[in-house]
C-alpha positions as CSV (number, residue, x, y, z in Angstrom):
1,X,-16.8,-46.6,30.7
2,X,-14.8,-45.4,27.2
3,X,-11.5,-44.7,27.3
4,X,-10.0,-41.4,27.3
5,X,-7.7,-43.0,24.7
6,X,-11.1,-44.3,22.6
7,X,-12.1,-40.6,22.5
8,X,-9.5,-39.0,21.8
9,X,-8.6,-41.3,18.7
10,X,-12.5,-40.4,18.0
11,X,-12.1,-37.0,17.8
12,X,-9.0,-37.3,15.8
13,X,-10.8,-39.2,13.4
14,X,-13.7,-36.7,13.0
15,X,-11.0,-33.9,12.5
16,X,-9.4,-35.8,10.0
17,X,-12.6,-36.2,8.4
18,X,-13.9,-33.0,8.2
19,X,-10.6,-32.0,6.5
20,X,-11.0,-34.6,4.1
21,X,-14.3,-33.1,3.0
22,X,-12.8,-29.7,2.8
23,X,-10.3,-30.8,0.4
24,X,-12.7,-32.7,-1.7
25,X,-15.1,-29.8,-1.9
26,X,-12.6,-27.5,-3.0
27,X,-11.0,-30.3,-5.5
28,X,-14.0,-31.0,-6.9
29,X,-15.0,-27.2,-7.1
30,X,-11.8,-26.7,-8.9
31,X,-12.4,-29.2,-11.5
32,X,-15.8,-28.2,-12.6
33,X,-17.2,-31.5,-10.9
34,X,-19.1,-29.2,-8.9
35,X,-20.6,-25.4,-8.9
36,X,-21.1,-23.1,-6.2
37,X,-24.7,-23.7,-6.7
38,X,-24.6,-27.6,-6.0
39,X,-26.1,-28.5,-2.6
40,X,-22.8,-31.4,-2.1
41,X,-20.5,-28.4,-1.7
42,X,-21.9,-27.0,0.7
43,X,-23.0,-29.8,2.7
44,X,-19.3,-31.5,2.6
45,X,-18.0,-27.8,3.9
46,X,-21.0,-27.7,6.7
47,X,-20.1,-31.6,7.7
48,X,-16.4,-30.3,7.4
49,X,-17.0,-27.7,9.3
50,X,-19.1,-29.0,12.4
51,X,-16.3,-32.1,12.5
52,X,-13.6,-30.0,12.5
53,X,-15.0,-27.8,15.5
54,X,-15.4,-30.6,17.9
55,X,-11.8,-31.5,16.8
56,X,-10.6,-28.1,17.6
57,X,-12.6,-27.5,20.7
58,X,-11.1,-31.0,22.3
59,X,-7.8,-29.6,21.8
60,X,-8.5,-26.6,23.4
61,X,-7.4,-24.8,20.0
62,X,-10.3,-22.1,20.2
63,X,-8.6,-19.9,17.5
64,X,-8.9,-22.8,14.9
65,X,-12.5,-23.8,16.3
66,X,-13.6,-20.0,15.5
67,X,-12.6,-20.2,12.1
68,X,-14.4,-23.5,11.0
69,X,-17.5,-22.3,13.0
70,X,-17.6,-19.5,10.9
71,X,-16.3,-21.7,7.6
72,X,-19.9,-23.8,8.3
73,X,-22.1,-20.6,9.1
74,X,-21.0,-19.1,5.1
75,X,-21.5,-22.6,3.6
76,X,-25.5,-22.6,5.4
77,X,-25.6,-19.3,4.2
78,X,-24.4,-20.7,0.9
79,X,-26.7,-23.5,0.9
80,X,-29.3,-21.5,1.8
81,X,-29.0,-18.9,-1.0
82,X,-29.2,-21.2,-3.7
83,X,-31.9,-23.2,-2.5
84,X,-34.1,-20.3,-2.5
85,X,-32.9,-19.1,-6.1
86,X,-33.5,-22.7,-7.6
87,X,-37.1,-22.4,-5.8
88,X,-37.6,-18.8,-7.0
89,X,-36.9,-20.8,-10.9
90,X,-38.6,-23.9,-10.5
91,X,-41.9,-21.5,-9.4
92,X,-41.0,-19.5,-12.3
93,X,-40.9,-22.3,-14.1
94,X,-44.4,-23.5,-13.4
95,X,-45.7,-20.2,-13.7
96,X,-44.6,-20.2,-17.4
97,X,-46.2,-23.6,-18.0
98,X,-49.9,-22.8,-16.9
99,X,-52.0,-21.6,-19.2
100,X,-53.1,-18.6,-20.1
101,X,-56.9,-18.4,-19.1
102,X,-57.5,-14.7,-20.1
């Protein structure tokens, strides 16, 4: 069986993790490295946020947990968002490229 001990330092590593990938994101974002529309941010800030809820929820810190859950639920909306506006372009995209039959 694994050790309460094993799990715990587990846990602690995802936290420490997921706040690792926050402060990259928002470094990165900062510097120019990345945009809002660039799918890393927002998958660093989901990962981030899922990692740093099972920390949170181990430590019984519900307040904290709460947050992050929500942190991850605007960066999928995020992620979503500009997904579907770099579809809606690309289609446009190919649209303009066909030719004109008529």
């Amino acid at each position: 069986m694994v050790s309460q001990t094993l799990i715990s330092y587990s846990v602690q590593t995802l936290g420490w993790l997921g706040t690792l990938l926050f402060i990259v994101s928002y470094i990165q974002l900062n510097r120019g490295v990345w945009t809002l529309q660039d799918t890393r941010f927002h998958v660093y800030n989901i990962l981030g946020s899922v990692f740093l809820v099972i920390d949170t929820v181990y430590d019984f810190s519900y307040a904290a947990a709460a947050a992050n859950f929500f942190w991850g639920i605007v960066a999928c909306y995020g992620l979503i968002k500009f997904r579907n506006q770099e579809k809606v372009k690309s289609d446009e995209f190919i649209e303009s490229k066909k030719p004109n039959l008529i």
